[in-house]
PDB file of N, H, CA, C and O in Angstrom:
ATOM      1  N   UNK A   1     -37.005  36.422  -8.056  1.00  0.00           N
ATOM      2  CA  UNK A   1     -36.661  35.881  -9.353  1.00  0.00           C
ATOM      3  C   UNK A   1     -35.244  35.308  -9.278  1.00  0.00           C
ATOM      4  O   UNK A   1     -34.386  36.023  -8.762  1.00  0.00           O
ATOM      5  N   UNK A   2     -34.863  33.953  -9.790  1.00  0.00           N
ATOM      6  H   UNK A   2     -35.560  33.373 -10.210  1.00  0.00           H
ATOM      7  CA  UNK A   2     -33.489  33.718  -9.585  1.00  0.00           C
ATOM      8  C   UNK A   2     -32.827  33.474 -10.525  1.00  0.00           C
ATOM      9  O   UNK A   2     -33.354  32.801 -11.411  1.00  0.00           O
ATOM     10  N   UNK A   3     -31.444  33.919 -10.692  1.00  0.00           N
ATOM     11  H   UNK A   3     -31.015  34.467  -9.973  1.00  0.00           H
ATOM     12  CA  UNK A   3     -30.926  34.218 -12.088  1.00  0.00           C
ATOM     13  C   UNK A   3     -30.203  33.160 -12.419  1.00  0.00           C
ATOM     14  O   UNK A   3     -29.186  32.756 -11.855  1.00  0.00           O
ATOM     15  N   UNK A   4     -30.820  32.653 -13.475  1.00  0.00           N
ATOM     16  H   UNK A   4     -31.646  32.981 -13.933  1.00  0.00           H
ATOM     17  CA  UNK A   4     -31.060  31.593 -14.693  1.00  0.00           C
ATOM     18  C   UNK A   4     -30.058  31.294 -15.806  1.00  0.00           C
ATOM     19  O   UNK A   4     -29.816  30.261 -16.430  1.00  0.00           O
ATOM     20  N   UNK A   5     -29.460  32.753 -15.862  1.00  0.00           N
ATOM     21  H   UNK A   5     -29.656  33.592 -15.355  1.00  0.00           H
ATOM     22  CA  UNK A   5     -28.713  32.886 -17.026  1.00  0.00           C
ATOM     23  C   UNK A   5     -28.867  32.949 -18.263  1.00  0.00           C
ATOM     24  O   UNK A   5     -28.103  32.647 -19.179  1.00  0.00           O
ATOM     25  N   UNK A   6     -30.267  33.505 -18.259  1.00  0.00           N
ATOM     26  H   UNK A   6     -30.888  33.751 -17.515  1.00  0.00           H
ATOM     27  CA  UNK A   6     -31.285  33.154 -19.343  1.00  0.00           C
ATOM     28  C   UNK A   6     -31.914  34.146 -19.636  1.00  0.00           C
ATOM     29  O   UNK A   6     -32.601  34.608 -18.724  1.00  0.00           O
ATOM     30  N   UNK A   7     -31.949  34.944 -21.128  1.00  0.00           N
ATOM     31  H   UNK A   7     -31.391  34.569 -21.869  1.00  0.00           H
ATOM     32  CA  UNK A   7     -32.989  35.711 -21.276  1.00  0.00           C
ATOM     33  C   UNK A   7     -33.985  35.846 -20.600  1.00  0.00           C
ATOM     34  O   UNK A   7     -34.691  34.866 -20.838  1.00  0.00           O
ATOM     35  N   UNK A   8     -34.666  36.752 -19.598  1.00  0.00           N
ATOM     36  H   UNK A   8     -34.093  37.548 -19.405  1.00  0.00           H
ATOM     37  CA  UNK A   8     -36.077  36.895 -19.112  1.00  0.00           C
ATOM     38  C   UNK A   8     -36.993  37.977 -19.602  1.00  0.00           C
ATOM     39  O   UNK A   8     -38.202  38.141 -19.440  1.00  0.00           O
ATOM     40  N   UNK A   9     -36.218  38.568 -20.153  1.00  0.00           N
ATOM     41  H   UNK A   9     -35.236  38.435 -20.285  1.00  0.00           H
ATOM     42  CA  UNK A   9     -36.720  39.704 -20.962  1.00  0.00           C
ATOM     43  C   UNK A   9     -36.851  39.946 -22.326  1.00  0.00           C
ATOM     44  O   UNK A   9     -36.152  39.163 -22.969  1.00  0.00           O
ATOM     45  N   UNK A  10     -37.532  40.795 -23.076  1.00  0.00           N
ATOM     46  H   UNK A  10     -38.101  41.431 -22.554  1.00  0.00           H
ATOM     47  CA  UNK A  10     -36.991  40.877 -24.752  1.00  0.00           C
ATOM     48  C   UNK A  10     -36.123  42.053 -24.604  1.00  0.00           C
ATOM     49  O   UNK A  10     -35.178  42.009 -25.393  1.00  0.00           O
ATOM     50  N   UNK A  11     -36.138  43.020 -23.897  1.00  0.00           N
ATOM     51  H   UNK A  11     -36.905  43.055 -23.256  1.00  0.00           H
ATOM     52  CA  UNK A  11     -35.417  44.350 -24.037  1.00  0.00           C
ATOM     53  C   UNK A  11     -34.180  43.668 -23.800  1.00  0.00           C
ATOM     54  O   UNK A  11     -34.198  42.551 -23.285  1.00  0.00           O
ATOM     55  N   UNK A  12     -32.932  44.318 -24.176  1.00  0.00           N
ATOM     56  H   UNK A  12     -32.917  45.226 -24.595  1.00  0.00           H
ATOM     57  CA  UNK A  12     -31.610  44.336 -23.406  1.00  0.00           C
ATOM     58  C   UNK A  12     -30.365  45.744 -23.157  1.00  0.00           C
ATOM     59  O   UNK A  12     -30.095  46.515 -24.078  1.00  0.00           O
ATOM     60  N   UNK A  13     -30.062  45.797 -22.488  1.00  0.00           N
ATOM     61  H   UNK A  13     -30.281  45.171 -21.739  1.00  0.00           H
ATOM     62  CA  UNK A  13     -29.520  47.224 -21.991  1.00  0.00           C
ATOM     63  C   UNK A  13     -28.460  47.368 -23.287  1.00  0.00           C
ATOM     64  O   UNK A  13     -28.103  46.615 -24.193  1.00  0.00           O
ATOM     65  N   UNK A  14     -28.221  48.434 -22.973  1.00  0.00           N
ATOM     66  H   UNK A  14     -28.511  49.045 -22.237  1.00  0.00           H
ATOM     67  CA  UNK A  14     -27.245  48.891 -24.239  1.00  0.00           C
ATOM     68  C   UNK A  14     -25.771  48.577 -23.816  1.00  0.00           C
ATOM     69  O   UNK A  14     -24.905  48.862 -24.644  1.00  0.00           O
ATOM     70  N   UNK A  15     -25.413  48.068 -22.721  1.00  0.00           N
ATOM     71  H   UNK A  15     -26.117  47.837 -22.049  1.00  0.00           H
ATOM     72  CA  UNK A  15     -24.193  47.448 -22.138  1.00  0.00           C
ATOM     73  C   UNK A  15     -24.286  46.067 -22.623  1.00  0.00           C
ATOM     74  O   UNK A  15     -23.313  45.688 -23.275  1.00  0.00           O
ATOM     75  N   UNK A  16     -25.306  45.176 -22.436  1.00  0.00           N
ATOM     76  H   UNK A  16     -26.096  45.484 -21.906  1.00  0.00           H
ATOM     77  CA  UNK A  16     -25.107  43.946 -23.692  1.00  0.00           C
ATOM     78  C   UNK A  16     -25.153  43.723 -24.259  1.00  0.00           C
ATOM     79  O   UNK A  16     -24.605  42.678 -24.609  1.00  0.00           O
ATOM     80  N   UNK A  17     -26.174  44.774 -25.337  1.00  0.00           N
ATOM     81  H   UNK A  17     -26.619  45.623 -25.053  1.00  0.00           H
ATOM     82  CA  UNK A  17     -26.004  44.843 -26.513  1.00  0.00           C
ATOM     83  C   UNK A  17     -24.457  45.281 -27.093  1.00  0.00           C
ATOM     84  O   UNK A  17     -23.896  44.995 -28.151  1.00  0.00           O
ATOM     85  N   UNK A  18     -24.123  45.913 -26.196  1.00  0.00           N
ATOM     86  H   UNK A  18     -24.580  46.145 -25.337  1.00  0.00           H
ATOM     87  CA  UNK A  18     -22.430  46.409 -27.084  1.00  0.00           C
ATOM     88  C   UNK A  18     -21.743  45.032 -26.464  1.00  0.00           C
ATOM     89  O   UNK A  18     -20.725  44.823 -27.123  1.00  0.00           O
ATOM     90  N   UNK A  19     -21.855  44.368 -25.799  1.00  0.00           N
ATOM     91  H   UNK A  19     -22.683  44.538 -25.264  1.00  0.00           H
ATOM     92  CA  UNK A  19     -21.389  43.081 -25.686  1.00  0.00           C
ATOM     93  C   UNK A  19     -20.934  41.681 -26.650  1.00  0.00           C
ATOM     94  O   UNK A  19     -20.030  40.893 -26.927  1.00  0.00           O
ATOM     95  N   UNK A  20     -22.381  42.093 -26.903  1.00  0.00           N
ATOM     96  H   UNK A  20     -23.115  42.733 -26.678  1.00  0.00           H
ATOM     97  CA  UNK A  20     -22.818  40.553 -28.000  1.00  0.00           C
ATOM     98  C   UNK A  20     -22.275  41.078 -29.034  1.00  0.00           C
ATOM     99  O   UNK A  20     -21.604  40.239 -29.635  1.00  0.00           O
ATOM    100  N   UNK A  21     -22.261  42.441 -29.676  1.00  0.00           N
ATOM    101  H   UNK A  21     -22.806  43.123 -29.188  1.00  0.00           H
ATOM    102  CA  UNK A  21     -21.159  43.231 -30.531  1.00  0.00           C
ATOM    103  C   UNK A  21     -19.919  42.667 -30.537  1.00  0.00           C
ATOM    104  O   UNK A  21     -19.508  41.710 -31.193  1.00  0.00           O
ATOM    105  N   UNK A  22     -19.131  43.649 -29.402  1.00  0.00           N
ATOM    106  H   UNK A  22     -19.466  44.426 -28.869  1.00  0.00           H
ATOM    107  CA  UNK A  22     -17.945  42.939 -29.600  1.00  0.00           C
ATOM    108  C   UNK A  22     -17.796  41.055 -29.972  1.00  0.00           C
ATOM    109  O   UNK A  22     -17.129  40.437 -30.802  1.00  0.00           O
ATOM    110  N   UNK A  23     -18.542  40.725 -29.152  1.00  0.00           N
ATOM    111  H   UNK A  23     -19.083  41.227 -28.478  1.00  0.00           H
ATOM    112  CA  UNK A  23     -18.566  39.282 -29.684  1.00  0.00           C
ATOM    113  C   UNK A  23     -18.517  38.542 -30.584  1.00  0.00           C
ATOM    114  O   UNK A  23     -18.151  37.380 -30.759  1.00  0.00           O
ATOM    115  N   UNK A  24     -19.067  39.594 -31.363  1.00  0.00           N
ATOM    116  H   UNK A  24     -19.365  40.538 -31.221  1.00  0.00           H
ATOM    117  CA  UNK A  24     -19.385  38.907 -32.800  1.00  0.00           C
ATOM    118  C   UNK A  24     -18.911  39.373 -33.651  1.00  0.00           C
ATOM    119  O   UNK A  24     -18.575  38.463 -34.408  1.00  0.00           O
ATOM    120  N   UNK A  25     -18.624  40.375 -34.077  1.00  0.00           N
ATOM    121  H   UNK A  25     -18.897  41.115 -33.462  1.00  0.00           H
ATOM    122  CA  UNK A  25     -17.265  41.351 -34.974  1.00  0.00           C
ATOM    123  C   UNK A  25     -16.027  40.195 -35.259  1.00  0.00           C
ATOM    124  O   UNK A  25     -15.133  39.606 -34.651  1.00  0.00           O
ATOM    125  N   UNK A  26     -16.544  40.288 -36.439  1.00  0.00           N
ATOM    126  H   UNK A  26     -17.270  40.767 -36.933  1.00  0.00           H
ATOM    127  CA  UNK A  26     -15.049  39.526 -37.256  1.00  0.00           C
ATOM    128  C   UNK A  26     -15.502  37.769 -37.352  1.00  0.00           C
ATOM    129  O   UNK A  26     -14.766  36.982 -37.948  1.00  0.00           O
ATOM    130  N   UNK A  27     -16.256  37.506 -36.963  1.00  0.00           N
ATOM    131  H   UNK A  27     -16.854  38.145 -36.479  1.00  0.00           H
ATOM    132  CA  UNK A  27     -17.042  36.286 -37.555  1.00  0.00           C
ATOM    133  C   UNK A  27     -17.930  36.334 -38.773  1.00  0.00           C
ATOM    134  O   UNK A  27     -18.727  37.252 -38.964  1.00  0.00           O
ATOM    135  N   UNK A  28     -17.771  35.360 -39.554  1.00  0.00           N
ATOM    136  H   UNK A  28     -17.123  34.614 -39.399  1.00  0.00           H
ATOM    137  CA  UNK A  28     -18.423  35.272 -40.744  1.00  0.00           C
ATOM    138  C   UNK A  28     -19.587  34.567 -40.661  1.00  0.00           C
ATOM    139  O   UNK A  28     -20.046  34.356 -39.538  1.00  0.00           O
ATOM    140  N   UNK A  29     -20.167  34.154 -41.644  1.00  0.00           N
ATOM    141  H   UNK A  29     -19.795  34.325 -42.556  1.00  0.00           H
ATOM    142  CA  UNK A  29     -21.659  33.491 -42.057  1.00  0.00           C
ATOM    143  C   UNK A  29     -21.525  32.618 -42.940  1.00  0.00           C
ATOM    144  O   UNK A  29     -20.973  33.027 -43.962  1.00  0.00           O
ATOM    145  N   UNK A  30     -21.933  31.183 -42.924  1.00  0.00           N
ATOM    146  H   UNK A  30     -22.381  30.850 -42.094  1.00  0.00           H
ATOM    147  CA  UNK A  30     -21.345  30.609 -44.147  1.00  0.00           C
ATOM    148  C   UNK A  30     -22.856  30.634 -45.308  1.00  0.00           C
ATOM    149  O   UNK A  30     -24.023  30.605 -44.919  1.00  0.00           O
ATOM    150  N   UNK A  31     -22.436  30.689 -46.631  1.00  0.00           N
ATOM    151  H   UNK A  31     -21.488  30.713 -46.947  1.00  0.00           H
ATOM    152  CA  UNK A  31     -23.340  30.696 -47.602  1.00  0.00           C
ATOM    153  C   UNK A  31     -25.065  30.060 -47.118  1.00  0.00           C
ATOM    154  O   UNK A  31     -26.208  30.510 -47.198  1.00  0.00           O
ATOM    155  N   UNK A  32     -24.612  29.159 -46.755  1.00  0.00           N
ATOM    156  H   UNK A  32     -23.683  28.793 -46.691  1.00  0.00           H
ATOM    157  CA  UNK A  32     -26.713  28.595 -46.022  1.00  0.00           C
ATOM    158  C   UNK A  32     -26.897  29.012 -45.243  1.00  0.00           C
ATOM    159  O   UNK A  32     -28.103  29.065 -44.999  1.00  0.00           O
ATOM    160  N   UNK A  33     -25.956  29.658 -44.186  1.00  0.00           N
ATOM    161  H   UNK A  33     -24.977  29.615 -44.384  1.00  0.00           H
ATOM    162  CA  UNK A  33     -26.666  30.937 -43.386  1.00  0.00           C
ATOM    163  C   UNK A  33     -26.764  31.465 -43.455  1.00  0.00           C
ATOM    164  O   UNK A  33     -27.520  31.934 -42.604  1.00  0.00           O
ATOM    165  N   UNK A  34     -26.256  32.431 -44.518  1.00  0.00           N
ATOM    166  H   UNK A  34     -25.642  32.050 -45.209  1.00  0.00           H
ATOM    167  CA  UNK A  34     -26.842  33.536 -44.960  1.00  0.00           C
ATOM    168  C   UNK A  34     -28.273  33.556 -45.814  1.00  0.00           C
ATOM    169  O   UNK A  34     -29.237  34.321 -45.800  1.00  0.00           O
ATOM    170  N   UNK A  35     -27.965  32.406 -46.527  1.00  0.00           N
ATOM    171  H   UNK A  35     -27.182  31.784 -46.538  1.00  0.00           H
ATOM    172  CA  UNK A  35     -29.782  32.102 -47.651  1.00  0.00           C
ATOM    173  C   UNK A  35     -30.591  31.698 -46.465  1.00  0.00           C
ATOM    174  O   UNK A  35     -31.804  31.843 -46.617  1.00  0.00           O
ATOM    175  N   UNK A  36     -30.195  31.226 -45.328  1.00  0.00           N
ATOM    176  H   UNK A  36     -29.210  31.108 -45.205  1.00  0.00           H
ATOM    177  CA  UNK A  36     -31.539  30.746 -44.256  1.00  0.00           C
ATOM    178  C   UNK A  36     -32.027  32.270 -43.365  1.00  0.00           C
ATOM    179  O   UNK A  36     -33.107  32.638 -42.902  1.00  0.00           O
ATOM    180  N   UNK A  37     -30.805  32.823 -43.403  1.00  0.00           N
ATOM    181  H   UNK A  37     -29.928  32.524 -43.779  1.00  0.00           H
ATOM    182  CA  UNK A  37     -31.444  34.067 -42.865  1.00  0.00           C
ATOM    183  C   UNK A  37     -32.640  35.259 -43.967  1.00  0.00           C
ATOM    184  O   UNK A  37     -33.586  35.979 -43.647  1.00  0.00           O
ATOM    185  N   UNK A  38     -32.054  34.994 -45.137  1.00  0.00           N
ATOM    186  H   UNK A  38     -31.286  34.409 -45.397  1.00  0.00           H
ATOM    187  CA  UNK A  38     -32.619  35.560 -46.288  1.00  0.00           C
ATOM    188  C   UNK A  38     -33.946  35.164 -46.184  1.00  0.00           C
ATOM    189  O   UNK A  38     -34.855  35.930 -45.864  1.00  0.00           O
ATOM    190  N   UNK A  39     -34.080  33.994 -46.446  1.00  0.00           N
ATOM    191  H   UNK A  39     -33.342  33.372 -46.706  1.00  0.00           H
ATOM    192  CA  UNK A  39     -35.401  33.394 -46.964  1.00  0.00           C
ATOM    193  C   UNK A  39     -36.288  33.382 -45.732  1.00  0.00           C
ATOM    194  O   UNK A  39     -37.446  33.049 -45.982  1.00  0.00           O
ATOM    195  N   UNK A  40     -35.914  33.786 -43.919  1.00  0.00           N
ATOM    196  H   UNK A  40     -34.973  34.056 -43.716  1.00  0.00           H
ATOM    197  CA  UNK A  40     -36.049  33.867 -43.276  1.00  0.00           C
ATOM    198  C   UNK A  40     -36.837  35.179 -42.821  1.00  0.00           C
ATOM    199  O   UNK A  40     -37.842  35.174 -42.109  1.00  0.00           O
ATOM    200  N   UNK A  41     -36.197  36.321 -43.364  1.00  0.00           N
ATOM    201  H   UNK A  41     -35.381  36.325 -43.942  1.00  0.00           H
ATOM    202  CA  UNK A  41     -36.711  37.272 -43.411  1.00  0.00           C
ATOM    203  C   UNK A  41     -37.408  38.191 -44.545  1.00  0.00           C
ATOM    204  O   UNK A  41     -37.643  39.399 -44.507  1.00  0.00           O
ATOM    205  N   UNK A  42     -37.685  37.178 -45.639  1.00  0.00           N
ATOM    206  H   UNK A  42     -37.495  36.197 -45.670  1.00  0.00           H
ATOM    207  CA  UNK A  42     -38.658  37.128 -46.428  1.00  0.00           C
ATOM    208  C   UNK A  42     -39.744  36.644 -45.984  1.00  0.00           C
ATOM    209  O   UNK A  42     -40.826  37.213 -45.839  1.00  0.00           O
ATOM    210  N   UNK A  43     -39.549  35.928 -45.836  1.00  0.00           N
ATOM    211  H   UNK A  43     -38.671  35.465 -45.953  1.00  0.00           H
ATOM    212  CA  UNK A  43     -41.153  35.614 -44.972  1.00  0.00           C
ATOM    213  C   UNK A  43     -41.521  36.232 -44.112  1.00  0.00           C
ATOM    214  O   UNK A  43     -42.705  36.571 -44.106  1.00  0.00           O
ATOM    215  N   UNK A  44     -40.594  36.640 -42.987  1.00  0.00           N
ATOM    216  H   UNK A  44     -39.633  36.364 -42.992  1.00  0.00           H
ATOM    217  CA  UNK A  44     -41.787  37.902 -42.542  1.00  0.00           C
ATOM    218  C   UNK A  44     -42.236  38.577 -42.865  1.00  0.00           C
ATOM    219  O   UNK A  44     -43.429  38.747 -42.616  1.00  0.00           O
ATOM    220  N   UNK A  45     -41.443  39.458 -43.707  1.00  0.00           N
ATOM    221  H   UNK A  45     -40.473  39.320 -43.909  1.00  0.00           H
ATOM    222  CA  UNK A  45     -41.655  41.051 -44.329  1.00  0.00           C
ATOM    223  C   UNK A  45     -43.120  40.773 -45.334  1.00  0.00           C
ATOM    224  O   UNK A  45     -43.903  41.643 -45.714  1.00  0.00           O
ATOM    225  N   UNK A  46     -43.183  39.415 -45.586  1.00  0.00           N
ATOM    226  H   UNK A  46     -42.547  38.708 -45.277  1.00  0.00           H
ATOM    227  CA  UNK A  46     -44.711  38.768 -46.312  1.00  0.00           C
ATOM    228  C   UNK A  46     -45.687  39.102 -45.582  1.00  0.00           C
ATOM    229  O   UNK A  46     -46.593  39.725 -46.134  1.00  0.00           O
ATOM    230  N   UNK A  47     -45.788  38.831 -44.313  1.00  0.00           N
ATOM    231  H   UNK A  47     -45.052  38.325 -43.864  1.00  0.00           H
ATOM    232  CA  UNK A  47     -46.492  39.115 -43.336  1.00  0.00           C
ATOM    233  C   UNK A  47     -46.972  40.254 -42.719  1.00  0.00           C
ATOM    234  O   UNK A  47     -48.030  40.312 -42.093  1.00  0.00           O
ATOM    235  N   UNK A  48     -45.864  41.543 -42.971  1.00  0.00           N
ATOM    236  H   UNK A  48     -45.004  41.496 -43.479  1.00  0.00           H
ATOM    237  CA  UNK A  48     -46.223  42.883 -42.386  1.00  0.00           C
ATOM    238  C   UNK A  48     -46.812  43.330 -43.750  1.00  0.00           C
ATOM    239  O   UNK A  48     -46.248  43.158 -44.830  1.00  0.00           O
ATOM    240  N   UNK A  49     -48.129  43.982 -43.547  1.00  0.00           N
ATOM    241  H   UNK A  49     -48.587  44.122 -42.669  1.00  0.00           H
ATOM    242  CA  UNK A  49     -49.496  44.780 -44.427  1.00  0.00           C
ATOM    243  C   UNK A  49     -48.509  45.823 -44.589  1.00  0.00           C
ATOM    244  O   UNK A  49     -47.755  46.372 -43.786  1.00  0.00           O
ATOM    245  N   UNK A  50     -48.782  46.011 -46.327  1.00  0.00           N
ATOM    246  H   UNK A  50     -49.395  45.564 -46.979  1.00  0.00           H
ATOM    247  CA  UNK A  50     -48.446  47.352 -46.627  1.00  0.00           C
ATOM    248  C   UNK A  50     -49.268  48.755 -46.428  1.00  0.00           C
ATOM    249  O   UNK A  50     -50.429  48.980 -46.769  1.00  0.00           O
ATOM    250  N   UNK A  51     -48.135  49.836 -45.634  1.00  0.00           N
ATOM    251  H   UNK A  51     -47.191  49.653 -45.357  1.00  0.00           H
ATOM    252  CA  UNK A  51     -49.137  51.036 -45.628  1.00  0.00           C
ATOM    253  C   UNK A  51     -50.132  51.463 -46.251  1.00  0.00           C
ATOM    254  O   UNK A  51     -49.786  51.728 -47.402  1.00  0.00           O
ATOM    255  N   UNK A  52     -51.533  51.729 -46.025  1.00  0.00           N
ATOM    256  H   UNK A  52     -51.814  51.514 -45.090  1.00  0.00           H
ATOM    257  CA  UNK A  52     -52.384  52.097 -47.136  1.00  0.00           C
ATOM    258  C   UNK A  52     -52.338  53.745 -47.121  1.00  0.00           C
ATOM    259  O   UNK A  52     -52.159  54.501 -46.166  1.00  0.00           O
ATOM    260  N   UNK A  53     -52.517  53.979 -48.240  1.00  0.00           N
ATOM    261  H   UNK A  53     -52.663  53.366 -49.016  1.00  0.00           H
ATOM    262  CA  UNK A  53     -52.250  55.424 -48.861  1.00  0.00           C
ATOM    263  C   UNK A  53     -53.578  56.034 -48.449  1.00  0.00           C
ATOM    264  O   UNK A  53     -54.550  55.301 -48.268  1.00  0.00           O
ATOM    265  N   UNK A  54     -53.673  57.713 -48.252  1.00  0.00           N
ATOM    266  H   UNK A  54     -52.883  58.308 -48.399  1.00  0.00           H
ATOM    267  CA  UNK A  54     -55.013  58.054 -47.949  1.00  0.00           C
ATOM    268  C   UNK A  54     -55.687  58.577 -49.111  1.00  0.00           C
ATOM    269  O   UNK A  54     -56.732  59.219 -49.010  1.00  0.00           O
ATOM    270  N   UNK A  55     -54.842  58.196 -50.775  1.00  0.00           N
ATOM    271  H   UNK A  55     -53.993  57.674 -50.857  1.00  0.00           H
ATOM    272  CA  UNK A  55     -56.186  58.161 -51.754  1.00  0.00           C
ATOM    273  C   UNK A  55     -57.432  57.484 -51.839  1.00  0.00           C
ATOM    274  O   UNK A  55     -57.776  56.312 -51.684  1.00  0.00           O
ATOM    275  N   UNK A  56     -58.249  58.965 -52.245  1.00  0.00           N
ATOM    276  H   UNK A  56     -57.969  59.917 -52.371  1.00  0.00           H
ATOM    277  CA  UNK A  56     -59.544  57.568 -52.247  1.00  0.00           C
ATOM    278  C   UNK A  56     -59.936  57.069 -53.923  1.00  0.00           C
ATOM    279  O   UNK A  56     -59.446  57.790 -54.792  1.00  0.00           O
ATOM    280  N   UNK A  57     -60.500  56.281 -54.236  1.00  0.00           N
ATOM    281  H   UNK A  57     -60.899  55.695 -53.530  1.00  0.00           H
ATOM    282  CA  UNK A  57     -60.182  55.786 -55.121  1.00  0.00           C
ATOM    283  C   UNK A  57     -61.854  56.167 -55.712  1.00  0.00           C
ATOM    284  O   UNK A  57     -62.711  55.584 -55.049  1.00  0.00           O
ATOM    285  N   UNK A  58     -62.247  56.801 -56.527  1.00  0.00           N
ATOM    286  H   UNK A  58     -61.551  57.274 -57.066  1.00  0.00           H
ATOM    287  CA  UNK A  58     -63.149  57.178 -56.799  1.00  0.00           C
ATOM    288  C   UNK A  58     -63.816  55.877 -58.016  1.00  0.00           C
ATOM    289  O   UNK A  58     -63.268  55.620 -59.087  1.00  0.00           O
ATOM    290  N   UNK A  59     -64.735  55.395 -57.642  1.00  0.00           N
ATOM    291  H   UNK A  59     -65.180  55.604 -56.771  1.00  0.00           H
ATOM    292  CA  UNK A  59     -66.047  54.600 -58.519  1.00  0.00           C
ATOM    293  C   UNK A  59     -66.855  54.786 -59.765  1.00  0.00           C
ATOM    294  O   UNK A  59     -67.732  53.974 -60.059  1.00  0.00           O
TER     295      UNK A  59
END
């Protein structure tokens, strides 16, 4: 495999994750990135089925 410099994985070790941390600490978001992330993750959460309860619902 030859290194790309490029995500090859979805996991990432907890050494780059505290990386991209420091990295990013103390940067802001401007107002449409924050509503694009919003409206962004509204729509998924649309997508994940709500738990069903184990009442049964009697007829």
């Amino acid at each position: 495999m030859k290194n790309t410099n490029m995500r090859q994985f979805r996991e990432l070790s907890d050494e780059t994750k505290a990386k991209i941390s420091m990295a990013m600490k103390g940067k802001s978001k401007s107002f449409t990135h924050k509503e694009k992330i919003s409206n962004g993750l509204r729509d998924y959460w649309k997508t994940i089925p709500k738990k069903p309860t184990n009442e049964k619902v009697e007829e």
